[in-house]
FIMAR-357093 format. One record per residue (C-alpha): residue number from 1; residue in one letter; x, y, z. Coordinates in Angstrom, 1 decimal. Example, Ala and Ser with C-alpha at 12.3 -4.5 7.8 and 13.67 -1.06 7.14 Angstrom:
2
+------+-------+--------+--------+--------+
| rodo | kekol |     px |     py |     pz |
+------+-------+--------+--------+--------+
|    1 |     A |   12.3 |   -4.5 |    7.8 |
|    2 |     S |   13.7 |   -1.1 |    7.1 |
+------+-------+--------+--------+--------+
This chain:
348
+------+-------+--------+--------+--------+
| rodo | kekol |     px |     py |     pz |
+------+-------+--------+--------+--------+
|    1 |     X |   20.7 |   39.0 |   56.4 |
|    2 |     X |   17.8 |   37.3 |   56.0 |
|    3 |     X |   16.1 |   40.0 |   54.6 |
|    4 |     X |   18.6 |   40.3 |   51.7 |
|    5 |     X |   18.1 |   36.1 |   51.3 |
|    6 |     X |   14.4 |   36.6 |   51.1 |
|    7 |     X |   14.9 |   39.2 |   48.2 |
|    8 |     X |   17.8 |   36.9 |   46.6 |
|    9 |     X |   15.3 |   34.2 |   46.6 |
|   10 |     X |   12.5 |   36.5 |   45.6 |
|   11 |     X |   14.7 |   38.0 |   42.6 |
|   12 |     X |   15.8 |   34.2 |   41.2 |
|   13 |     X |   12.0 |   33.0 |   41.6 |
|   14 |     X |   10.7 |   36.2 |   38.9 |
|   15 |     X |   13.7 |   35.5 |   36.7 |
|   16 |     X |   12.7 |   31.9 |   36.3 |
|   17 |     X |    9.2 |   32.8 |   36.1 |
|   18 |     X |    9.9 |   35.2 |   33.1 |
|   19 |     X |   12.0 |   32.2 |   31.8 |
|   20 |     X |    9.7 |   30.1 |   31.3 |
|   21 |     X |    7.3 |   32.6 |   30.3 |
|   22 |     X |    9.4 |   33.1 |   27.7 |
|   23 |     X |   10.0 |   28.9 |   26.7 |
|   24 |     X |    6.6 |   28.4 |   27.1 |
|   25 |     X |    5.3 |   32.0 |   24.8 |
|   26 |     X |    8.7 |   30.4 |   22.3 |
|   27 |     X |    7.2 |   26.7 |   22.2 |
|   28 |     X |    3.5 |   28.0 |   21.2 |
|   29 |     X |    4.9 |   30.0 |   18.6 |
|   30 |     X |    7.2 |   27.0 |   17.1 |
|   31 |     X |    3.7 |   24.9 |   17.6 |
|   32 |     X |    1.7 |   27.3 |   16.1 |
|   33 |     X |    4.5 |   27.9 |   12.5 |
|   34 |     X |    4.8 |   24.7 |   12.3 |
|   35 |     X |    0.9 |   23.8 |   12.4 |
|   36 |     X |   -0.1 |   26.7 |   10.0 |
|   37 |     X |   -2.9 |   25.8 |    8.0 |
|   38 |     X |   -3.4 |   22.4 |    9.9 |
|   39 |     X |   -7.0 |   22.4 |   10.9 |
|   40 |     X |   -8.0 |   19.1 |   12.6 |
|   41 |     X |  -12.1 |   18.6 |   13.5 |
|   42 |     X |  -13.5 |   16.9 |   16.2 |
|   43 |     X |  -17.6 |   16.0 |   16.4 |
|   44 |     X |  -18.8 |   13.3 |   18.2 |
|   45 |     X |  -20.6 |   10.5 |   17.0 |
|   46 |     X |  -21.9 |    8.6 |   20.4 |
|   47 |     X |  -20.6 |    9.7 |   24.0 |
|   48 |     X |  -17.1 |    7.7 |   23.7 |
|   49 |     X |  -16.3 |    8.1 |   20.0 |
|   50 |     X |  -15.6 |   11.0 |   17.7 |
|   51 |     X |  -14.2 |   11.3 |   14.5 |
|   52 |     X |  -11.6 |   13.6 |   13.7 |
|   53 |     X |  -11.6 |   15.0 |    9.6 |
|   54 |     X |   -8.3 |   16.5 |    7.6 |
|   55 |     X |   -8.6 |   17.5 |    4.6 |
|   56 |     X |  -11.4 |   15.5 |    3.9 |
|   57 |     X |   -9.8 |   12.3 |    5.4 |
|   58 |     X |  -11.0 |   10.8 |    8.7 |
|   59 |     X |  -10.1 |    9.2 |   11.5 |
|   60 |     X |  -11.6 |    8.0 |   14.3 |
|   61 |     X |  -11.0 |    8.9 |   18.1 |
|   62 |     X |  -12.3 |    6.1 |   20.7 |
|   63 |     X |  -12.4 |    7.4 |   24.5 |
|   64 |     X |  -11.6 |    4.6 |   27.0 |
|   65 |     X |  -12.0 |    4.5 |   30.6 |
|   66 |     X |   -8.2 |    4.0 |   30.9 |
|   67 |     X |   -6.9 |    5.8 |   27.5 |
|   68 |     X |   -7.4 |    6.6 |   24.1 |
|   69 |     X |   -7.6 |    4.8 |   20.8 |
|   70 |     X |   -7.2 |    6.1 |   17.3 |
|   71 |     X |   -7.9 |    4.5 |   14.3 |
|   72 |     X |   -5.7 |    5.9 |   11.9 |
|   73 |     X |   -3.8 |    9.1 |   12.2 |
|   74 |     X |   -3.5 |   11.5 |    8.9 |
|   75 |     X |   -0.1 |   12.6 |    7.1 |
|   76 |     X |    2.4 |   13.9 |    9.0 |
|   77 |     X |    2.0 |   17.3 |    8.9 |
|   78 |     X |   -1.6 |   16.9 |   10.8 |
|   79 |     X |   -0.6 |   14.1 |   13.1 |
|   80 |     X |    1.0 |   16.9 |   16.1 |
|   81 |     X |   -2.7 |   18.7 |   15.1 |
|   82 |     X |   -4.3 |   15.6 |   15.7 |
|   83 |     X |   -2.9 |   13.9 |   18.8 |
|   84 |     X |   -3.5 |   17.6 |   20.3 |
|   85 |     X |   -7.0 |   17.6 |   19.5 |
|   86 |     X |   -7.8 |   13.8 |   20.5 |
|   87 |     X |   -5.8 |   14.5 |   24.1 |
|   88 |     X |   -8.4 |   17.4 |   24.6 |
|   89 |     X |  -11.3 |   14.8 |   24.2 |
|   90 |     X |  -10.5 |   13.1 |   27.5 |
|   91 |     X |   -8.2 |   13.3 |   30.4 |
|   92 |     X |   -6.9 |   10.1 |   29.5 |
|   93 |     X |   -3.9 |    9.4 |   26.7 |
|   94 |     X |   -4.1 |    8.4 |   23.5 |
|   95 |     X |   -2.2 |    4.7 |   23.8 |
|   96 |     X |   -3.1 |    2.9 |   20.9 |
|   97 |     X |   -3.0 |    4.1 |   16.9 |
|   98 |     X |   -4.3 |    1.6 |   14.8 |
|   99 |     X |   -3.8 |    1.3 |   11.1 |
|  100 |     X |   -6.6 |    0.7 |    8.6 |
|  101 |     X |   -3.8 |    0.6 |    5.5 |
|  102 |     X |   -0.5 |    1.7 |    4.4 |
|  103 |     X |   -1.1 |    5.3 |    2.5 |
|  104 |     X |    0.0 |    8.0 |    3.9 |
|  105 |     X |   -2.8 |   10.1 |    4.7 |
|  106 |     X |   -3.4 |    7.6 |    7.0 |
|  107 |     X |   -0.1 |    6.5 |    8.1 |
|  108 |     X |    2.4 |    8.9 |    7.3 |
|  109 |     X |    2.0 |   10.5 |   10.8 |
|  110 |     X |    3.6 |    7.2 |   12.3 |
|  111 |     X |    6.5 |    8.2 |   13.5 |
|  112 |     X |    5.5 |   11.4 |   15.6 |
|  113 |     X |    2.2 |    8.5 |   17.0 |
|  114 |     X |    5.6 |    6.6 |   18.2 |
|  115 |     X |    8.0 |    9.4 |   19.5 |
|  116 |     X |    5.3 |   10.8 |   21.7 |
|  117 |     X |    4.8 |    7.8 |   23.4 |
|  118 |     X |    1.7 |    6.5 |   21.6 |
|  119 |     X |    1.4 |    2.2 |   20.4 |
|  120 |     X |    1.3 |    2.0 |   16.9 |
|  121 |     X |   -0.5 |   -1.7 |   15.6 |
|  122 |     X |   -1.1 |   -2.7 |   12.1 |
|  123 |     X |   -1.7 |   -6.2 |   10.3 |
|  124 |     X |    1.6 |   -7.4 |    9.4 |
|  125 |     X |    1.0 |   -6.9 |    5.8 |
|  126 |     X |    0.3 |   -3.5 |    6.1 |
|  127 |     X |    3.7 |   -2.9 |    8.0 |
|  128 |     X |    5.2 |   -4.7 |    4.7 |
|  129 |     X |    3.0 |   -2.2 |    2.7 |
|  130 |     X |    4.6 |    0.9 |    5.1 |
|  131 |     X |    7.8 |    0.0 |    4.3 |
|  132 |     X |    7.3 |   -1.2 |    0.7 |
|  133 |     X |    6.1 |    2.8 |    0.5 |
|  134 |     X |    8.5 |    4.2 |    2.0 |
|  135 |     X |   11.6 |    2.3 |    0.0 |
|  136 |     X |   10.3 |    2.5 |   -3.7 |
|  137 |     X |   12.9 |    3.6 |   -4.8 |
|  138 |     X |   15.2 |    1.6 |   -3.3 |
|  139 |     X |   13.5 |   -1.7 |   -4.5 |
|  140 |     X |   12.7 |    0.0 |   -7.8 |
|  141 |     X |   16.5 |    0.0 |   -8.2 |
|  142 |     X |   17.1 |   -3.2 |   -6.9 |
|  143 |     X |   14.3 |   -4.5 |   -9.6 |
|  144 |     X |   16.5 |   -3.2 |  -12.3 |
|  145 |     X |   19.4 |   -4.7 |  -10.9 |
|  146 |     X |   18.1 |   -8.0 |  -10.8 |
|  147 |     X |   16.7 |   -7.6 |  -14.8 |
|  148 |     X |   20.2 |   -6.6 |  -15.5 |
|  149 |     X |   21.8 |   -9.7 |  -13.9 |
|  150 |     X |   19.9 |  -11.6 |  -14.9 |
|  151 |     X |   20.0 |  -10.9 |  -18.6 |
|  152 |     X |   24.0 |  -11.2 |  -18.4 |
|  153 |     X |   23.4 |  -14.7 |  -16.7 |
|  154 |     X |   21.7 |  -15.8 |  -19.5 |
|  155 |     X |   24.4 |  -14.9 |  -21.7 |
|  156 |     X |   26.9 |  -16.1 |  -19.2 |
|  157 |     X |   25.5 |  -20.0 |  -19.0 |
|  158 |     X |   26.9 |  -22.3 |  -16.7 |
|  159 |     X |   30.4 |  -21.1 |  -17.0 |
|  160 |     X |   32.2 |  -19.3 |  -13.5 |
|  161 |     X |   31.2 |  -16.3 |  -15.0 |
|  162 |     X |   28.0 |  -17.1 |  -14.6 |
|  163 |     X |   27.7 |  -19.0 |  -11.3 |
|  164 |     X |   29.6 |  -15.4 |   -9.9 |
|  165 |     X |   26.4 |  -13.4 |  -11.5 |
|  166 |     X |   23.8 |  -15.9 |   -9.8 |
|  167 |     X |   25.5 |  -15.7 |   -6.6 |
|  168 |     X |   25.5 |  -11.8 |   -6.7 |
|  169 |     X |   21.5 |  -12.1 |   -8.3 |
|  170 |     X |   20.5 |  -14.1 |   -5.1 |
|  171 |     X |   22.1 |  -11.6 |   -2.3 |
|  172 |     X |   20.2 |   -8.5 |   -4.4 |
|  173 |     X |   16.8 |   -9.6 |   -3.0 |
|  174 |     X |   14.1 |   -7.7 |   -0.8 |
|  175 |     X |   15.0 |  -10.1 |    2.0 |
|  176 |     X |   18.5 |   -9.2 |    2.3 |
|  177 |     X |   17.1 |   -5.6 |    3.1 |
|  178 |     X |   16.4 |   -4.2 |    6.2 |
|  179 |     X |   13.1 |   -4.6 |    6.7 |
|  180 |     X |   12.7 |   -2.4 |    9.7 |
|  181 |     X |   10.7 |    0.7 |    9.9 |
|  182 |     X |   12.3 |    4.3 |   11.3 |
|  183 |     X |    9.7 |    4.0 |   14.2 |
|  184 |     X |    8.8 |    1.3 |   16.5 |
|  185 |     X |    5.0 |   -0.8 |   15.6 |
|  186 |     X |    3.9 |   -4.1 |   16.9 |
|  187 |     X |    2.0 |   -6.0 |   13.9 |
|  188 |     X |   -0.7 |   -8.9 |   14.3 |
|  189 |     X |   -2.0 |  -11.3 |   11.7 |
|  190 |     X |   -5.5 |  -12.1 |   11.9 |
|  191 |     X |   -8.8 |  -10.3 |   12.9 |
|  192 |     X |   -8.7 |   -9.7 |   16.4 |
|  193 |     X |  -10.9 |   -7.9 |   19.2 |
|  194 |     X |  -10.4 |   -5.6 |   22.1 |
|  195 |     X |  -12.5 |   -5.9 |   25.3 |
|  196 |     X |  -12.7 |   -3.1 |   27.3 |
|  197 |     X |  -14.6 |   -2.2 |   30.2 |
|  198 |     X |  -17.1 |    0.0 |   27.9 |
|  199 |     X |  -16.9 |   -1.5 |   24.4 |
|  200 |     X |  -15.5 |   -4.2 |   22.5 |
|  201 |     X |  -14.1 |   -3.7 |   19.2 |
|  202 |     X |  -13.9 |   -6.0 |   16.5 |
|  203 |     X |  -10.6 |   -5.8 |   13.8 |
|  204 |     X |  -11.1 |   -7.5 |   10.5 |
|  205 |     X |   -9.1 |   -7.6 |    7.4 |
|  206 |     X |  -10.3 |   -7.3 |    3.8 |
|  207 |     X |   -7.6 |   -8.3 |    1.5 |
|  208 |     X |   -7.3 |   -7.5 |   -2.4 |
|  209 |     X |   -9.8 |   -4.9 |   -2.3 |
|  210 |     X |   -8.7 |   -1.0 |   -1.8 |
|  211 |     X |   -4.5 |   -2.3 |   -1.4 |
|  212 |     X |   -4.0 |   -6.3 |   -0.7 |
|  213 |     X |   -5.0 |   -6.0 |    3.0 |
|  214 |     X |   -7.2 |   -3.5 |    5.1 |
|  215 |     X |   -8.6 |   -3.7 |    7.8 |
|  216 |     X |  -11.9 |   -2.1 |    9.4 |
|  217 |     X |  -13.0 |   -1.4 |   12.8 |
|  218 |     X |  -17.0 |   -2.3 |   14.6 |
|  219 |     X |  -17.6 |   -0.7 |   17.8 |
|  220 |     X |  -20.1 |   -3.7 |   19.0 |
|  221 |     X |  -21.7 |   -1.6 |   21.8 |
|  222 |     X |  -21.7 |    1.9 |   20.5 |
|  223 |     X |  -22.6 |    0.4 |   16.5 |
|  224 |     X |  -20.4 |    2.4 |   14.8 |
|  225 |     X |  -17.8 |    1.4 |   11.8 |
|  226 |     X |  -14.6 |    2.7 |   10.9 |
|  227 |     X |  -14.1 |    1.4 |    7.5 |
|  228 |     X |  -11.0 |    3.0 |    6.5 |
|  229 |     X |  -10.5 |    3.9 |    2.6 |
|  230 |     X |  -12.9 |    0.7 |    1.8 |
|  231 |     X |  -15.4 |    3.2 |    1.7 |
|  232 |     X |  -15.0 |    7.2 |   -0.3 |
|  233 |     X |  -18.7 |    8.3 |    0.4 |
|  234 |     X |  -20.0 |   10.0 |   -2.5 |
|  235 |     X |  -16.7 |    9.5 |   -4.8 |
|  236 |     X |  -15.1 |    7.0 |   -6.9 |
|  237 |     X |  -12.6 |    4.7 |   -5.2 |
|  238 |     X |   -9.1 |    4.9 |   -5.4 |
|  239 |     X |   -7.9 |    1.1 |   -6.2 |
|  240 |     X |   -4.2 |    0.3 |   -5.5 |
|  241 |     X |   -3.0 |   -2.0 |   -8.6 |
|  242 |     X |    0.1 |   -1.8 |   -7.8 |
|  243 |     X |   -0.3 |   -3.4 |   -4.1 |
|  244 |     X |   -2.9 |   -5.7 |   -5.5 |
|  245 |     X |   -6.3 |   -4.2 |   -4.8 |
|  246 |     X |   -9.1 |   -5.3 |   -7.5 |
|  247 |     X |  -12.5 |   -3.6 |   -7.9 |
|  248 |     X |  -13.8 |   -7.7 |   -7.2 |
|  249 |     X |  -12.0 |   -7.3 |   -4.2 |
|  250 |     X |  -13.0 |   -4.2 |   -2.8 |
|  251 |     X |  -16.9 |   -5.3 |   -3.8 |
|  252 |     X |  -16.1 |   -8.1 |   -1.8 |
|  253 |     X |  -15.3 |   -6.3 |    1.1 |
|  254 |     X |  -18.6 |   -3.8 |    0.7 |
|  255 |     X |  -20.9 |   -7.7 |    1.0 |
|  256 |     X |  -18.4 |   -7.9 |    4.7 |
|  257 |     X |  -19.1 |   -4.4 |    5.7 |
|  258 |     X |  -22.9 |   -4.3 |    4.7 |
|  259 |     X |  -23.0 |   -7.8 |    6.2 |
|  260 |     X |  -22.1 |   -6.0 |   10.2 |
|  261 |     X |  -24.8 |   -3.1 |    9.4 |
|  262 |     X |  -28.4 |   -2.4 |   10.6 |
|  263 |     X |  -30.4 |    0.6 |    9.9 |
|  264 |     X |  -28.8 |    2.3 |   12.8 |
|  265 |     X |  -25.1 |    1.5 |   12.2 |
|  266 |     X |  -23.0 |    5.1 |   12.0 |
|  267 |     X |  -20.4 |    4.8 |    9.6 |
|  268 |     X |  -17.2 |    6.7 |    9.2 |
|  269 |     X |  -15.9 |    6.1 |    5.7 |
|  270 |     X |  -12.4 |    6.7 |    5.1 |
|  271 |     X |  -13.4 |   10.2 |    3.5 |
|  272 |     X |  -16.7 |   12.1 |    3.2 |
|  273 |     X |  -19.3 |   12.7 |    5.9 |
|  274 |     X |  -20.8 |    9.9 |    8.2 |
|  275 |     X |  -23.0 |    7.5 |    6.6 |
|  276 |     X |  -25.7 |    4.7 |    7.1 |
|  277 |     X |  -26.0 |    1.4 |    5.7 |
|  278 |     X |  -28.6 |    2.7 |    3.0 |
|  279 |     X |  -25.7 |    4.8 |    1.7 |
|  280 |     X |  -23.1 |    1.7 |    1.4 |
|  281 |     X |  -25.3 |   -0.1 |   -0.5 |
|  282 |     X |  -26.2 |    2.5 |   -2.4 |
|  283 |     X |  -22.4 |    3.3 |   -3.2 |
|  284 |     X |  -22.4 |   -0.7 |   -3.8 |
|  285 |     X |  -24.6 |   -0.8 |   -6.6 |
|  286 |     X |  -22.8 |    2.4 |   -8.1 |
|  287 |     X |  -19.8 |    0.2 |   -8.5 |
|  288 |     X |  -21.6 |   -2.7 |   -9.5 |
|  289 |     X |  -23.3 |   -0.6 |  -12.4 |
|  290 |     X |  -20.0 |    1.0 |  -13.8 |
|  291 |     X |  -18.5 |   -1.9 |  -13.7 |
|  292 |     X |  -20.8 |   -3.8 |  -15.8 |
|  293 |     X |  -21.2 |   -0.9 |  -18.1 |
|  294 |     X |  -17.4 |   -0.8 |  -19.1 |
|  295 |     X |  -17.4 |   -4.7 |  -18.9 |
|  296 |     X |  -20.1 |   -4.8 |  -21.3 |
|  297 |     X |  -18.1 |   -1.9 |  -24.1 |
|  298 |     X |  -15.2 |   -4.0 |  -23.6 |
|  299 |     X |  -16.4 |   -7.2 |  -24.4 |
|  300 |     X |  -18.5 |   -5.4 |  -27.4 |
|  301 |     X |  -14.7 |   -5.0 |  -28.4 |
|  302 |     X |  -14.8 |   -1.5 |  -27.5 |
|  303 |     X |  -11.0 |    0.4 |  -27.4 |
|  304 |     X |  -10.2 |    2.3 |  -24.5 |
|  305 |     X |  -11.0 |    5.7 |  -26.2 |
|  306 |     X |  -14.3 |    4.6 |  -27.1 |
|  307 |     X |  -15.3 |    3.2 |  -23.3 |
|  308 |     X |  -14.0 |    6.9 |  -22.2 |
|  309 |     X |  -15.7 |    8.2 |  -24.7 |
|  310 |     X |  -19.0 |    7.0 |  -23.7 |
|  311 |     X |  -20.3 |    9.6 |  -20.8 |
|  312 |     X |  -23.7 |    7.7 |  -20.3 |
|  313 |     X |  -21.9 |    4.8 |  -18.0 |
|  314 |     X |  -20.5 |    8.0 |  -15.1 |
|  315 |     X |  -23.1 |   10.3 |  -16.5 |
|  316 |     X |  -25.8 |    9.8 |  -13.1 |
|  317 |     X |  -22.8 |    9.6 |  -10.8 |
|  318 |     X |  -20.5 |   12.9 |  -12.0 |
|  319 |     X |  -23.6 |   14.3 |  -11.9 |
|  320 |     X |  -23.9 |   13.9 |   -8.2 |
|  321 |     X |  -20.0 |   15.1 |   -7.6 |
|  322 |     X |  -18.4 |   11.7 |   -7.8 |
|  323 |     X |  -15.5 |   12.5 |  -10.1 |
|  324 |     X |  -14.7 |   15.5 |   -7.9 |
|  325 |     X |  -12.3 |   13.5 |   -5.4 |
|  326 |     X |   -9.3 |   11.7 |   -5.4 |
|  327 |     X |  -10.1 |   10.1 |   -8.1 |
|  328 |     X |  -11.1 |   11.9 |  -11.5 |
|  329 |     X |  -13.7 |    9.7 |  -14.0 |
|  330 |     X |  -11.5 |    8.9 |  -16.6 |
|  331 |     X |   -9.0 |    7.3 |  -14.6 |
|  332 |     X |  -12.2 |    5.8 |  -12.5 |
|  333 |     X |  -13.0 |    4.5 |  -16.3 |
|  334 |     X |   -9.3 |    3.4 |  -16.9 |
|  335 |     X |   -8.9 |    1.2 |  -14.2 |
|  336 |     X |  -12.6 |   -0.4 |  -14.6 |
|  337 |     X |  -11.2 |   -1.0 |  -18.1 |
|  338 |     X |   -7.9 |   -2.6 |  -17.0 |
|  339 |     X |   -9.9 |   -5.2 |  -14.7 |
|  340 |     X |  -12.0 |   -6.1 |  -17.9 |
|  341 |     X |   -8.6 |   -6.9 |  -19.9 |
|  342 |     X |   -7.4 |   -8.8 |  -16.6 |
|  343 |     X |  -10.7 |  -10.9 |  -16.5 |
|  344 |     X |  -11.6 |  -11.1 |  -20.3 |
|  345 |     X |   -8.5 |  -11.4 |  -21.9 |
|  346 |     X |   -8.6 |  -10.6 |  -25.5 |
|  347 |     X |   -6.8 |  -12.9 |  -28.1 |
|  348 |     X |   -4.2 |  -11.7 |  -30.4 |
+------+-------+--------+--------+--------+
């Protein structure tokens, strides 16, 4: 009897076993499809930090003594990649992703950051940005609306007719929408720092530069800053007009993040390799002298055509690989030219 329990119990064990041989061999394999041609790096930068790269976008991997904070976490197709590959930094979790701005190459692994248990914090505006992002459509829609409305309560006066239309014009607003996001994320307002037992870390917001408010990260003890997208190393910036980020702006924040450097300050830009402060200022006065240059065409009463037309502003830079990135020269050129009409207007 007992004999025939032992091999019962001996028979139900190896059929479990090869169960969950076979959940475990089935989970790598839906891990591995759905990861296919997701390659996340890791390097390290000082003992405690690392920076993770995608696709030529970075983030940046801070190893506490309790747990582990990101700083921004790519799209959502690499953030599964990258959560893996930050866990296997340290024996403690990743807690905390933090937010430099709304894109999403940065952001748009939010949700999977919040379903697997991880914090996600971001300035309050960039939430607003998030979800601004992620409803264009919606409140492209809505804008028409309104126009429409509002046209027929011109025609409409003060009559019921029209007091109906301005009733229906006020509930069609971005307030009356809900707000929330698909995933869970506490928000703060101002710059703020976190002590830990083996670093503090300074968060500070730039606003109207790359989108109307980024923020940046300084690793006081280990001298390192995250800048986010405030910084493309060795590429022309990509400006967000239509979230209010200005070239004045975003030179701006370049005085704020020079300002925190020495000569031994690592930086991780929001894409290229690592840096040094010699190379942001250096990628400073590359803005600064494009600028000018199409400021100067423009206000020679230069058209657009003609300002593209002149290679000799870009020509040192696309010469180095700067127009090879996100953002090609001429629209580089373009949106130079658009801040010039913004500052300078022209009279009719």
């Amino acid at each position: 009897m007992n004999r025939r329990l032992l091999y019962t119990v001996f028979l139900a064990f190896i059929c479990t076993a090869f169960l969950a041989a076979q959940e475990t061999t089935q989970e790598s394999s839906d891990s591995q499809s759905q990861n296919e041609g997701v390659f996340v790096s890791a390097k390290k930068i000082k003992d405690s930090l690392y920076y993770l790269t995608y696709k030529n976008t970075n983030a940046v991997a801070f190893l506490g003594r309790d747990y582990t904070i990101l700083i921004d976490g790519f799209d959502a197709k690499a953030a599964p990649k990258a959560l893996t590959t930050a866990g296997r930094l340290s024996l403690n979790p990743v807690r905390f992703l933090i937010n430099t701005h709304h894109h999403k190459d940065h952001t748009g692994g939010n949700g999977f950051y919040s379903q697997s248990g991880v914090t996600v914090l971001c300035n309050q505006q960039v939430y607003n940005n998030i979800w601004a992002d992620v409803n264009a459509s919606e409140l492209q829609d809505l804008k028409s609306q309104r126009a429409e409305l509002s046209n027929a309560m011109k025609s409409a006066g003060k009559s019921e007719k029209g007091k109906e239309l301005a009733t229906k014009y006020n509930t069609l607003s971005e307030q009356n929408i809900d707000r929330a996001l698909s995933y869970s994320a506490m928000t703060f307002f101002d710059n703020f720092s976190m002590n830990l037992v083996n670093e503090t870390i300074d968060f500070k917001n730039a606003t109207g530069a790359h989108t109307s408010l980024d923020v940046y990260a300084y690793f006081q003890n280990n001298n390192v800053l995250a800048t986010g997208d405030l910084f493309f190393n060795g590429k022309y910036p990509f400006i967000d007009e239509d979230f209010k980020g200005s070239i004045e702006g975003y030179l701006k924040a370049l005085n704020q993040l020079i300002a925190l450097c020495n000569n031994d300050t690592v930086i991780v830009p929001g894409h290229g390799p690592l840096a040094s402060k010699s190379d942001l200022e250096s990628y400073k006065r590359m803005l600064e002298y494009t600028q000018k240059g199409v400021q100067m065409d423009y206000l020679l009463g230069k058209s657009l055509e003609e300002v593209l037309a002149n290679k000799s502003i870009t020509a040192n830079f696309d010469a180095q690989g700067y127009g090879n990135g996100y953002v090609k020269t001429s629209e580089y050129v373009r949106m130079l030219y658009r801040a010039a009409e913004k500052r300078y207007p022209r009279r009719k």
